[in-house]
Each structure stands twice: as C-alpha cells, then as structure tokens.
DOLO-349165 format. One record per residue (C-alpha): y negated, z, x; residue in three letters. Coordinates in Angstrom, 3 decimals. Each point is the difference from the previous one (the first is absolute). Last residue first. Layout:
REM residues N
+----------+----------+----------+-----+
|        y |        z |        x |  aa |
+----------+----------+----------+-----+
|        Y |        Z |        X | ALA |
...
+----------+----------+----------+-----+
END
This chain:
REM residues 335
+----------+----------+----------+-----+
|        y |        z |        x |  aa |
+----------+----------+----------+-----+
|   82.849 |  -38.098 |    3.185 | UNK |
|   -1.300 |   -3.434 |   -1.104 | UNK |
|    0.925 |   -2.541 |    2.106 | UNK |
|    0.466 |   -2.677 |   -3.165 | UNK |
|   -1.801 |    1.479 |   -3.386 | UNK |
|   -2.819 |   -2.099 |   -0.188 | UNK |
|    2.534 |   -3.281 |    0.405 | UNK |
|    2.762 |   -1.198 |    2.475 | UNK |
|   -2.188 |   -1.133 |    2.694 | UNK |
|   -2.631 |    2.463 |    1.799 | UNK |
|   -3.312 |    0.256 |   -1.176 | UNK |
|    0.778 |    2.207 |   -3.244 | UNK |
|   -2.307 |   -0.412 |   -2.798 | UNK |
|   -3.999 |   -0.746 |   -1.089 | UNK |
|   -0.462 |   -3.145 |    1.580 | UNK |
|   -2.961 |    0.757 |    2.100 | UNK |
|    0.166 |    3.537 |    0.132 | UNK |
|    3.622 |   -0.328 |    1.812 | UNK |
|    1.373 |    2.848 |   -0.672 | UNK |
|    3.099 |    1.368 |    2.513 | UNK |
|    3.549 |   -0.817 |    0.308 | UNK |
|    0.067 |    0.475 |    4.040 | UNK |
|   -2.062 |    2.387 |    0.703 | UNK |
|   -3.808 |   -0.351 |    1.744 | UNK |
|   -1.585 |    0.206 |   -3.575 | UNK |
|   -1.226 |    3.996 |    0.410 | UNK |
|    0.504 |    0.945 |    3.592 | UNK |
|    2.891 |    0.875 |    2.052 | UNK |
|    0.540 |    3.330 |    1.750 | UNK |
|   -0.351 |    1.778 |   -3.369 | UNK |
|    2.361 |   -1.771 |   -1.885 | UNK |
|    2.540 |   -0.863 |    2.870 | UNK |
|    0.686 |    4.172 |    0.553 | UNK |
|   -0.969 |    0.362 |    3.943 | UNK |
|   -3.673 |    1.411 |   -0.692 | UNK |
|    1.290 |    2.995 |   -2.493 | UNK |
|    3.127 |    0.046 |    2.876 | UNK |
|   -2.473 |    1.002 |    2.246 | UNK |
|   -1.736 |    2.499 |   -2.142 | UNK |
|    3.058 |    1.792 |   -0.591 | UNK |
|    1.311 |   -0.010 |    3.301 | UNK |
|   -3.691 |    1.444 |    1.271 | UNK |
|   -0.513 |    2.428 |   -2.469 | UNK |
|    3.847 |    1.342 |    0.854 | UNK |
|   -0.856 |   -0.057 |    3.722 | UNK |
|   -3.248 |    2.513 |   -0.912 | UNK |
|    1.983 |    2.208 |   -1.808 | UNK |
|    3.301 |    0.152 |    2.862 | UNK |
|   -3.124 |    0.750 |    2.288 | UNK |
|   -1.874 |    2.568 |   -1.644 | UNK |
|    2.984 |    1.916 |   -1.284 | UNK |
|    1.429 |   -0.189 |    3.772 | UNK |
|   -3.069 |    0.956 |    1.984 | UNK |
|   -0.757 |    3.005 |   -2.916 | UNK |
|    3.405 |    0.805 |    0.959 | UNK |
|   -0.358 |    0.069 |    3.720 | UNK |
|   -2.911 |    2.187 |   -0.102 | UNK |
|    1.412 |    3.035 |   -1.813 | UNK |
|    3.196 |   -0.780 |    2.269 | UNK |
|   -2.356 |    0.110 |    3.161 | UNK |
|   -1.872 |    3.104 |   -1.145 | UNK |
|    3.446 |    2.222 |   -0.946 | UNK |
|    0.548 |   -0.339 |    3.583 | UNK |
|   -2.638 |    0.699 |    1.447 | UNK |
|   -3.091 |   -1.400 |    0.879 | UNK |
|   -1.419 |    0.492 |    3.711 | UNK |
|   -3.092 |   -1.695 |    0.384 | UNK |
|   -1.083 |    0.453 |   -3.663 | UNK |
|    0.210 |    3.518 |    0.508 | UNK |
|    2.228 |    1.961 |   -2.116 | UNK |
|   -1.855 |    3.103 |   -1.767 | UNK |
|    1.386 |   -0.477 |   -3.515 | UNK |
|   -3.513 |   -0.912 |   -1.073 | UNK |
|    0.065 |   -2.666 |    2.399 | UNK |
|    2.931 |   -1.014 |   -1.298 | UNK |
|   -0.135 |   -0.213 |   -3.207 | UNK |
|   -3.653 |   -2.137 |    0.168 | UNK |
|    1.466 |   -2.621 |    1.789 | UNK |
|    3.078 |   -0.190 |   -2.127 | UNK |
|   -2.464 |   -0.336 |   -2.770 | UNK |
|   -2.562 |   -3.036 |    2.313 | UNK |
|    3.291 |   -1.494 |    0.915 | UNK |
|    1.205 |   -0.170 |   -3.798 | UNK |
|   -3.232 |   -0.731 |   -1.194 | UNK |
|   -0.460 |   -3.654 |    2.708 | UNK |
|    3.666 |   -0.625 |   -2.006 | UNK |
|   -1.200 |   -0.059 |   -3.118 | UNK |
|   -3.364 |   -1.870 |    0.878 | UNK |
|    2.220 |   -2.180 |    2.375 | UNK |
|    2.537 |   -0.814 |   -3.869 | UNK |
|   -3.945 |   -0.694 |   -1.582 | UNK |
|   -0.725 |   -2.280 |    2.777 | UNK |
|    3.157 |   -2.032 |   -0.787 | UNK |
|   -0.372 |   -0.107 |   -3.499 | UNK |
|   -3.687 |   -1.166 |    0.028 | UNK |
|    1.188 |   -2.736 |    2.275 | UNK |
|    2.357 |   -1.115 |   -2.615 | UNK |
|   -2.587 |    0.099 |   -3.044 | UNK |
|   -2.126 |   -1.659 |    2.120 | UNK |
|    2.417 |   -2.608 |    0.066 | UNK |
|   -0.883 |   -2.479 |    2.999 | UNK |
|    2.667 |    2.005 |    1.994 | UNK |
|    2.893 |   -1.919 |   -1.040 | UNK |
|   -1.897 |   -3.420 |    0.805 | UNK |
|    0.297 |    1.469 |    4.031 | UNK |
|   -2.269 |   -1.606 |    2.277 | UNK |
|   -3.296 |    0.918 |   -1.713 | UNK |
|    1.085 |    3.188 |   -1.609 | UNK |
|    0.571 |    1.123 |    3.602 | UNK |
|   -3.632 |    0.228 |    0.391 | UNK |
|   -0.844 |    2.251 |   -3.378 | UNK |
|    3.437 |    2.035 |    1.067 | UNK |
|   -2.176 |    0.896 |    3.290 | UNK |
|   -3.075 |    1.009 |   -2.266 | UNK |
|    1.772 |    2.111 |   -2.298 | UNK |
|    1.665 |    1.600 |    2.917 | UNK |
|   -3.399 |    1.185 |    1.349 | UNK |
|   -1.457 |    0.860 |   -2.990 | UNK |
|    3.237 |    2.808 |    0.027 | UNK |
|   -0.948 |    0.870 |    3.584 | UNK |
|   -3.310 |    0.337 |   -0.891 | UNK |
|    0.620 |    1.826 |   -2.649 | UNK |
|    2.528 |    2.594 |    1.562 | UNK |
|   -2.958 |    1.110 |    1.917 | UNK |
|   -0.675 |    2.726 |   -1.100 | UNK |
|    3.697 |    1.116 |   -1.123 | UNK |
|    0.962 |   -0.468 |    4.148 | UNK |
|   -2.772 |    1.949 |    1.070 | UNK |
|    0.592 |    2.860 |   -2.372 | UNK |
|    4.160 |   -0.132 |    0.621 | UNK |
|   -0.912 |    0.857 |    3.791 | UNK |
|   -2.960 |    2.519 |   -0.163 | UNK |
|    2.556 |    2.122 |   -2.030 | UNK |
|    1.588 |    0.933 |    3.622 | UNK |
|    3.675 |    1.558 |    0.045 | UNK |
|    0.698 |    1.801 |    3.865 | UNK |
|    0.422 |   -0.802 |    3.248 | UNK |
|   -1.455 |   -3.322 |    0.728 | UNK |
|   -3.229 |    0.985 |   -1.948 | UNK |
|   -1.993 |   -3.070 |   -0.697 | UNK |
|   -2.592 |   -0.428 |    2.530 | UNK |
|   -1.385 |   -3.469 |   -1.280 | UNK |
|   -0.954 |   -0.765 |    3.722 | UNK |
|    3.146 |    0.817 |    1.417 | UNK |
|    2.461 |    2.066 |   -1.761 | UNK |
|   -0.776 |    3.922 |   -0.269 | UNK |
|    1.229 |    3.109 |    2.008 | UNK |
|    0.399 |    2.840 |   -2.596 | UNK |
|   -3.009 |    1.845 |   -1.298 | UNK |
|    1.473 |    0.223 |   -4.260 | UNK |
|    3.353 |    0.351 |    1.036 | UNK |
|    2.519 |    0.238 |   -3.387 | UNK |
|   -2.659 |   -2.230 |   -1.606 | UNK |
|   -3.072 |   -1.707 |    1.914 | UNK |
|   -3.277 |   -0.852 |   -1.162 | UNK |
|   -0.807 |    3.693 |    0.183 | UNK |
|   -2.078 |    2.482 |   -1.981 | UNK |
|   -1.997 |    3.303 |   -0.233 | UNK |
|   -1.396 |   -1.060 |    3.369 | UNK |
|   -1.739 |    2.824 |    1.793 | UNK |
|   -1.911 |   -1.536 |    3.419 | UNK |
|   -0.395 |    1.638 |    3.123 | UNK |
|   -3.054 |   -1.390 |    2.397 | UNK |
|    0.709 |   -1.994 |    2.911 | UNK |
|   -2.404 |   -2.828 |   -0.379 | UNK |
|    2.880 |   -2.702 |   -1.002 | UNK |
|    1.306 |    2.720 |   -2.566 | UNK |
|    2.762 |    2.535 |    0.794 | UNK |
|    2.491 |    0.930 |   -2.918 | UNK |
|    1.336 |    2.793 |   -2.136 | UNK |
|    2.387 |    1.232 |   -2.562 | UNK |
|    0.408 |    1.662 |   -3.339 | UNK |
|    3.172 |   -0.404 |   -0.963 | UNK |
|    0.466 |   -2.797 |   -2.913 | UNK |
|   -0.889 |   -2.120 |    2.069 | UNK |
|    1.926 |   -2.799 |   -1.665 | UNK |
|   -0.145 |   -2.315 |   -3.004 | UNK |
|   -2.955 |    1.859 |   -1.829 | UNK |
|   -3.137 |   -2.054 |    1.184 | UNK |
|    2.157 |   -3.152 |    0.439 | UNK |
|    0.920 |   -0.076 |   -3.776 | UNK |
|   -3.171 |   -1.732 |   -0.755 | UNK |
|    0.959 |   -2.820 |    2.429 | UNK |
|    3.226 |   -0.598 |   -2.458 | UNK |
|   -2.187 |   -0.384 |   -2.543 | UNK |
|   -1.611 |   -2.867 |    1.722 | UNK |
|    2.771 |   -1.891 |    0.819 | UNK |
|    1.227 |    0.011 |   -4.054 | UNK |
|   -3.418 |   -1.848 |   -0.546 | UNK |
|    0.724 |   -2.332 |    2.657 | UNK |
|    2.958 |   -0.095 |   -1.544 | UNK |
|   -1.045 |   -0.762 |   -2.929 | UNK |
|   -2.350 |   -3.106 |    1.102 | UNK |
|    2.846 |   -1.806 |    1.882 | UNK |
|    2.082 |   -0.155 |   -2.921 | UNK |
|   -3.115 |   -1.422 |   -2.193 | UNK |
|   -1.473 |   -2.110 |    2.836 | UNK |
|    3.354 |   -1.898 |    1.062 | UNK |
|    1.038 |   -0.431 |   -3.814 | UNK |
|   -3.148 |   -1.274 |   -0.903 | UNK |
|    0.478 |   -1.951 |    2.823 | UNK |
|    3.135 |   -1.456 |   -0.815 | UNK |
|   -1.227 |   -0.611 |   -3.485 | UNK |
|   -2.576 |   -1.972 |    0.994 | UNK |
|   -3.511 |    0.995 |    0.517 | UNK |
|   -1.450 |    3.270 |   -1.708 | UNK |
|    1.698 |    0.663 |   -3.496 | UNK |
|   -1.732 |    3.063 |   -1.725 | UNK |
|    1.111 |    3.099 |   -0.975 | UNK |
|    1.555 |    1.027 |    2.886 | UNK |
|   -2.817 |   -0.838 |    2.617 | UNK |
|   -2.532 |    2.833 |   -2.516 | UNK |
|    2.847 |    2.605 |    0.599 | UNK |
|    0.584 |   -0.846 |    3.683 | UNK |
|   -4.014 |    0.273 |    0.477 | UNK |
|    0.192 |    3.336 |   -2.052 | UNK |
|    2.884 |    1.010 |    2.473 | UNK |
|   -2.321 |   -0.973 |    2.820 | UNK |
|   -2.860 |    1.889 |   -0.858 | UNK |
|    1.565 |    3.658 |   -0.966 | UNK |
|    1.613 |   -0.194 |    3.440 | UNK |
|   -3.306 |   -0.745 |    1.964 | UNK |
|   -1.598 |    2.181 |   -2.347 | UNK |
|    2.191 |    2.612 |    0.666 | UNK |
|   -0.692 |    0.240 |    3.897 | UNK |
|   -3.880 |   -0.919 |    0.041 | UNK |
|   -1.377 |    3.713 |   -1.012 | UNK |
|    2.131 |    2.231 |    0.908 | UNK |
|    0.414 |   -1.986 |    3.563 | UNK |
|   -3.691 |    0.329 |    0.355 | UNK |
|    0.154 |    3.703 |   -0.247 | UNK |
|    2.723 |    0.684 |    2.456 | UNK |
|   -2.070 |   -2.681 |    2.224 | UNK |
|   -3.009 |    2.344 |   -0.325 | UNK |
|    1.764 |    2.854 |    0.273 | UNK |
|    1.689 |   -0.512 |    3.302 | UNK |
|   -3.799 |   -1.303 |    1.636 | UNK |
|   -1.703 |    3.403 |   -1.184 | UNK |
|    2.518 |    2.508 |    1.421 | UNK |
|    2.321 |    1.848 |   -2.246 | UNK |
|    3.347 |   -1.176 |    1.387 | UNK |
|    2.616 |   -1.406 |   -2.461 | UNK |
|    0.730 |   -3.376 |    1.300 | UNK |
|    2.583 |   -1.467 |   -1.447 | UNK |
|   -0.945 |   -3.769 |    0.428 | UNK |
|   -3.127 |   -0.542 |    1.982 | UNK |
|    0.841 |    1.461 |    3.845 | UNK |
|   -2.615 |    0.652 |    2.124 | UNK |
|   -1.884 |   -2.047 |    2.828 | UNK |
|   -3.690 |   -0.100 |   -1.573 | UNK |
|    0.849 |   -3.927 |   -0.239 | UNK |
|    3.028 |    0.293 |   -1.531 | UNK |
|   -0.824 |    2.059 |   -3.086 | UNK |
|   -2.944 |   -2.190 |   -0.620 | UNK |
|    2.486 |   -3.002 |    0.226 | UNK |
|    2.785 |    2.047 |   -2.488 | UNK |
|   -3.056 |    0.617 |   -2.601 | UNK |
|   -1.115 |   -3.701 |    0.093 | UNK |
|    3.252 |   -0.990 |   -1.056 | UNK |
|    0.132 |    1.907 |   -3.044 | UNK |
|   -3.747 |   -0.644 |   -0.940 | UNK |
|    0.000 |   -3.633 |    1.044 | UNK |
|    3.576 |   -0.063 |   -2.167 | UNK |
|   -1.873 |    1.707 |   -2.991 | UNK |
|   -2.855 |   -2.275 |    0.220 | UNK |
|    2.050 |   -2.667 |   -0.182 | UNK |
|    1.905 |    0.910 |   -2.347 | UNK |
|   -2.838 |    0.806 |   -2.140 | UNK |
|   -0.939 |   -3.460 |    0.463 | UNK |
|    3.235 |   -2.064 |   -0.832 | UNK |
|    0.120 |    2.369 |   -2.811 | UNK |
|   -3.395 |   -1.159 |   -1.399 | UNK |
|    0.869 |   -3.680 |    0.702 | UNK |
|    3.321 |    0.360 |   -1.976 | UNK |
|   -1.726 |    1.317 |   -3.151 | UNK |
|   -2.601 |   -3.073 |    0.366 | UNK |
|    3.319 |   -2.691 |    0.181 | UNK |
|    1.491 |    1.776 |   -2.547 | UNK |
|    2.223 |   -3.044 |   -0.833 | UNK |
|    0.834 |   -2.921 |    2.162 | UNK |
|    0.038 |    1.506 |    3.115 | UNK |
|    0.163 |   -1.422 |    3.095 | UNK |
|   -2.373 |    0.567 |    1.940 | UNK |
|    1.175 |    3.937 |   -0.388 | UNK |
|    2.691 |   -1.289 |    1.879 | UNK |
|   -1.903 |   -1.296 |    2.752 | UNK |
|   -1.927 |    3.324 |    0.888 | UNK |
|    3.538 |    1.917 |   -0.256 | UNK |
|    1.232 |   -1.701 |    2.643 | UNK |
|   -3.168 |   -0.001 |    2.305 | UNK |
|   -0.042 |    3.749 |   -0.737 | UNK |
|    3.525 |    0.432 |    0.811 | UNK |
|   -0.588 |   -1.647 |    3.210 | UNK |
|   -2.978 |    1.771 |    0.596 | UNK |
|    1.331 |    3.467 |   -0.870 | UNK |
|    3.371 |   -0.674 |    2.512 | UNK |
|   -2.713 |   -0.611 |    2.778 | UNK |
|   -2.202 |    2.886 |   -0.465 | UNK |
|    2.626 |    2.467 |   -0.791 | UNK |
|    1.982 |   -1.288 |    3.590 | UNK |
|   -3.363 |   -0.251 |    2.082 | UNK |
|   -1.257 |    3.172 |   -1.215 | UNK |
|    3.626 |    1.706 |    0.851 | UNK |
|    0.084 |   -1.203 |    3.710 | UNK |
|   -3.932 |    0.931 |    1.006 | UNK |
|    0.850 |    3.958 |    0.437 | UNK |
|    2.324 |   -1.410 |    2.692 | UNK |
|    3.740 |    1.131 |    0.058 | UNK |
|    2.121 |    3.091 |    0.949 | UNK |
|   -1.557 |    2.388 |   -2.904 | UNK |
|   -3.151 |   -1.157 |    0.822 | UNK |
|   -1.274 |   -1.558 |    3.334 | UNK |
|   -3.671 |   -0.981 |    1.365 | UNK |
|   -0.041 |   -2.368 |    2.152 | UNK |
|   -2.693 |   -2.414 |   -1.758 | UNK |
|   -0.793 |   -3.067 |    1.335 | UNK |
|    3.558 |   -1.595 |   -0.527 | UNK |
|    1.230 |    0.998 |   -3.234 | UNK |
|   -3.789 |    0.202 |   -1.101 | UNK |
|   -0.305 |   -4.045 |    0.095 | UNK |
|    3.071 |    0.061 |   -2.699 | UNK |
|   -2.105 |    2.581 |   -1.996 | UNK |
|   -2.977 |   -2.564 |    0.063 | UNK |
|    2.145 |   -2.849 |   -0.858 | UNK |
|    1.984 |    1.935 |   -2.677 | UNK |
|   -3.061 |    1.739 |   -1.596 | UNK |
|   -1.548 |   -3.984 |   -0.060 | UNK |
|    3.113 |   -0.567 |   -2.120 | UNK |
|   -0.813 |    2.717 |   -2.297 | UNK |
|   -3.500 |   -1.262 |   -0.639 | UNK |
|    0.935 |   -3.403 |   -0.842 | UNK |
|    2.461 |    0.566 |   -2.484 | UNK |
|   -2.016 |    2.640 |   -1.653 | UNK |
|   -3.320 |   -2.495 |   -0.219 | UNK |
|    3.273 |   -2.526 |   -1.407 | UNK |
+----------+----------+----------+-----+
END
C-alpha cells in the first residue's frame, strides 16, 4: 500500500510536469513515461495488496514478497523518474555518464525480482483456494500471465537495435541505446500517449495487456457475481468459474497473438492479414466455449428437479403421515 501510494503521487506530480515543463524527448514530454509506470505500478500494487489479504496459507511468506516487490517496483520505477527528470532516456541507454548508469544499475537490480516475485506469488495462489472458485480461477489465470508479461519485457533489450544507433535527449546530448521498444523500426512515429510504434512490431503491447490481465479477469468475476443475482443459472460457482476460465483462455490467445506479432514486426495499428485470422479464431473458440457453458448450465436450471425444490412435486413425502400426499397411495405421482 506505501508502494501504492507513492507511485500514484509520481503520476500526479509527472501529470503536473506535462504542463510546466516543456521539455521534449523523443517527440513527447520527459514527464509522459513516469506518469504511465507510475500509474500502471499503483494499480497493480493495489491489486496485488488485496490479494495477499487474502491468503489462507503463507500468510507471513506472502507479506515478505509483497515487500520485496515493493521495493523492487519503487526501485524500477524510481529509476525511469530519475531518468526523466535529468531529461535522458531510461531504457537502453548505454552512455557512460553518471545518471545512465545509475538507472542501468537499478534496473539490474529490481528487474528480476519483480519477475522472480510474482511467479512465487502465482505459485503460493495455486496451492491454496482464495475465494470462490471463479476467483481462484480469475487470480490463478490472471497471475501467469502477468508472469508470462514480464518475460516478454525481458526480451525488449534484444528485440531490435541490433545496429548500433543513436538518439537526441531532451538537453541535446547524443544518446547510445543498445535497444529498442520497437521491432522492424525501433524510432518510428509512436501512438499517442502510450507511443506504441505504428510502423513496426512493439513488445510494450502484449506486456501491458499480460499485466493487467488480472484485473480484467477480477473484473469478470465480479460482473458474473451480479448477474448471478438475476439469473439462478449463474448462482453455480462452479458455472461462473467455467466461464471465467473459457475469458482466461481466450484473454491468452490475444495476449499470444499479441506477442507474434509484434515480434513479427506488424504494428498493432496496422495488423495483417495473418493477424486478423490469428485473432478471429481465438474470438470463435472463446465464444462457441463460452455459449456451450451457458446452454448447459441453462438447461441444468430448466430440468424440473433442479428448478423445483425438494417436496414441491406432485407425489412427494408427507413427514406427517409417512407416504405419498397425493391420492392413490405412496407410490401415486411418482416419476
């Protein structure tokens, strides 16, 4: 929660710098990627803050790796604002000056952990049950690919640039990176605000989306926890636990198709076509799954045993006499 706190006070105070300072690099503010680690840390923080409420079993175990990662992430983070605020680039940076080896430094040290610390957080979820199934579900899928998210970051370093190459800084110095965000154009023109490349594969995309595939995944536990009010064929949890299982399958095919294509240099503005059929198969599977969860839980509801309850048919016990209620003996409306 201290994390949680600190890294959204980062994205107030870099979302003041977008407008009092002018300063410009690589075609946006110096304030831009602050605010963005700052606020996607908090939220994860905040996320992974309440699950490690929740444990059941190594409740100690889990407090120590909520605070190494939190440490960790303040490192991490804490690196890219330092970077930012003496106007130079953080990631990739391969000059010799003092502030470009202090954040290369910092990332050696809080990078792994933050990897190493959420797969042993998945590991200690797994072998425990933590809420309902559908949540257990929700926090196990959503878990792994967080983890899977974060291996794909460690690829960034070697996914393009292989040629040396150079940029300009927000003070107007030269800067060697020995690394690029992007694939296939590693300085092309970027989307707004999370400056994905637009013309060329980006590994920044499939990260983002495995982060915070939990949150989604909680998210859809949640909304199935409302419907379950309305709708007696939700009130299962083993239903609902189904049907976020079948997104958790189909939130991995996005976040795989996502990850082949950036590393086949397509931008995610401009997929091809190979891309759209990738993607409109993992649509179908996860849709024609999902419908047949929902069919067969329906007609679970429909069938007259389970929609009625115990002594409501005709031909059932009375307990005060011991035999069939209805005329015609114990037997009579039986089934």
């Amino acid at each position: 929660m201290a994390n949680a706190a600190l890294m959204f006070t980062l994205t107030l105070v870099s979302a003041v710098g977008l407008f009092v300072d002018d300063r410009l690099l690589m075609g946006e503010s110096v304030w831009v990627k602050p605010l963005k680690f700052g606020f996607a840390m908090g939220v994860y923080g905040l996320t992974l803050a309440w699950l490690l409420s929740k444990l059941s079993k190594g409740r100690r175990f889990g407090w120590w790796l909520g605070t190494f990662f939190a440490v960790a992430g303040l490192l991490d983070v804490g690196a890219v604002a330092y970077a930012a605020a003496h106007g130079t680039v953080s990631h990739f940076n391969n000059n010799a000056e003092p502030v470009a080896q202090t954040v290369r430094t910092v990332f050696s040290i809080g990078v792994g952990p933050l990897l190493l610390i959420t797969l042993l957080i998945a590991v200690l979820v797994l072998i425990q049950r933590t809420g309902d199934r559908a949540m257990a579900r929700a926090l196990r899928a959503g878990l792994g690919l967080a983890s899977a998210s974060m291996v794909v970051a460690l690829w960034l370093s070697n996914s393009s640039g292989a040629t040396p190459r150079t940029v300009t800084d927000a003070n107007g110095n030269t800067v060697s990176m020995n690394g690029g965000h992007g694939i296939g154009d590693p300085d092309g023109n970027g989307m707004f605000l999370t400056n994905w490349s637009t013309t060329g594969g980006d590994l920044r995309v499939p990260h983002f989306v495995g982060l915070h595939a939990i949150q989604v995944l909680l998210l859809i536990t949640a909304i199935l926890g409302v419907l379950a009010t309305s709708h007696s064929w939700l009130r299962d949890e083993r239903v609902r636990a189904r049907l976020v299982g079948v997104a958790g399958l189909g939130y991995t095919g996005v976040f795989a198709v996502l990850t082949w294509q950036a590393k086949r240099g397509i931008p995610v503005t401009h997929l091809d076509q190979q891309t759209l059929i990738a993607f409109a198969g993992v649509a179908v599977f996860t849709l024609v799954t999902a419908a047949a969860v929902v069919v067969t839980a329906r007609r679970w509801s429909a069938s007259p045993t389970d929609a009625m309850p115990a002594g409501s048919q005709t031909g059932s016990v009375d307990p005060a006499r011991g035999s069939g209620s209805c005329p015609g003996g114990p037997l009579a409306g039986r089934p």
